[in-house]
Legacy VTK file of the C-alpha trace (Angstrom):
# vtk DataFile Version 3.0
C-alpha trace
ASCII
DATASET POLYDATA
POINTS 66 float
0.000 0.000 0.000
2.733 2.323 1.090
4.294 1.734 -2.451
1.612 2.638 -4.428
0.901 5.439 -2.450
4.980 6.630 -3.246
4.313 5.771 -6.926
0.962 8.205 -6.927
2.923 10.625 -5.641
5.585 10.707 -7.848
3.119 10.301 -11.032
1.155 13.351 -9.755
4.619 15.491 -9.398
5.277 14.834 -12.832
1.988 15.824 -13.884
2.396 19.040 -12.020
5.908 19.376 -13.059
4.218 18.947 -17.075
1.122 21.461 -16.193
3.344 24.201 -15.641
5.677 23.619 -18.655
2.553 23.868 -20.768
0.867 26.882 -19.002
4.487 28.993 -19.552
5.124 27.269 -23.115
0.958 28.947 -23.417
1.778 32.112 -21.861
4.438 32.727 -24.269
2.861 31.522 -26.995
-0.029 34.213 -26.202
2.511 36.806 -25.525
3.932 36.208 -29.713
0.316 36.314 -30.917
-0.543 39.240 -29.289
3.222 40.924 -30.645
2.375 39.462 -34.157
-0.972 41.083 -33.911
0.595 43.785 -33.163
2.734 44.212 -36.103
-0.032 42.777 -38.728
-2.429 46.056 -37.214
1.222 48.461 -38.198
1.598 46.606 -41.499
-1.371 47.287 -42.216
-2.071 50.703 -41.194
1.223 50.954 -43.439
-0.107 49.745 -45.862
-3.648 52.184 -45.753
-0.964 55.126 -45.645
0.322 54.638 -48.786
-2.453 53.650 -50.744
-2.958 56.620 -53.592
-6.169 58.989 -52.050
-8.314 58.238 -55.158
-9.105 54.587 -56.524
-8.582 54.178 -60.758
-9.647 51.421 -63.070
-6.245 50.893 -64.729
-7.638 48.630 -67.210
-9.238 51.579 -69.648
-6.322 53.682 -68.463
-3.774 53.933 -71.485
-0.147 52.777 -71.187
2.438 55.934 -71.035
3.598 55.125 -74.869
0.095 55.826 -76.469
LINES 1 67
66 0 1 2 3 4 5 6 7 8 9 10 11 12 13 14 15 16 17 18 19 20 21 22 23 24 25 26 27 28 29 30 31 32 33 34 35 36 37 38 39 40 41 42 43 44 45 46 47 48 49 50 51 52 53 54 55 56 57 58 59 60 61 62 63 64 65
């Protein structure tokens, strides 16, 4: 009985010892999502900055050499 009870015990530190290598390898993985997000919200404000202020249908526009 004593045995078993030692082997629990060591089985449930392991688990603990797991839990809290996946709740920091979550934590950080969080903390890149929310820097990535981040940077996609810059890129893409970017991105809206340089965009030309009025909107043209280049297909009926003619090429420079006409």
């Amino acid at each position: 009985m004593e045995a078993r009870l030692v082997e629990i015990e060591i089985k449930l530190s392991y688990a603990e010892d797991t839990l809290d290598e996946l709740n920091r390898t979550v934590f950080r993985q969080q903390e890149q999502i929310d820097r990535l997000q981040q940077l996609v919200i810059r890129l893409s404000n970017q991105l809206q900055d340089m965009a030309p202020a009025e909107r043209r249908d280049l297909g009926e526009e003619r090429p420079p050499h006409y």
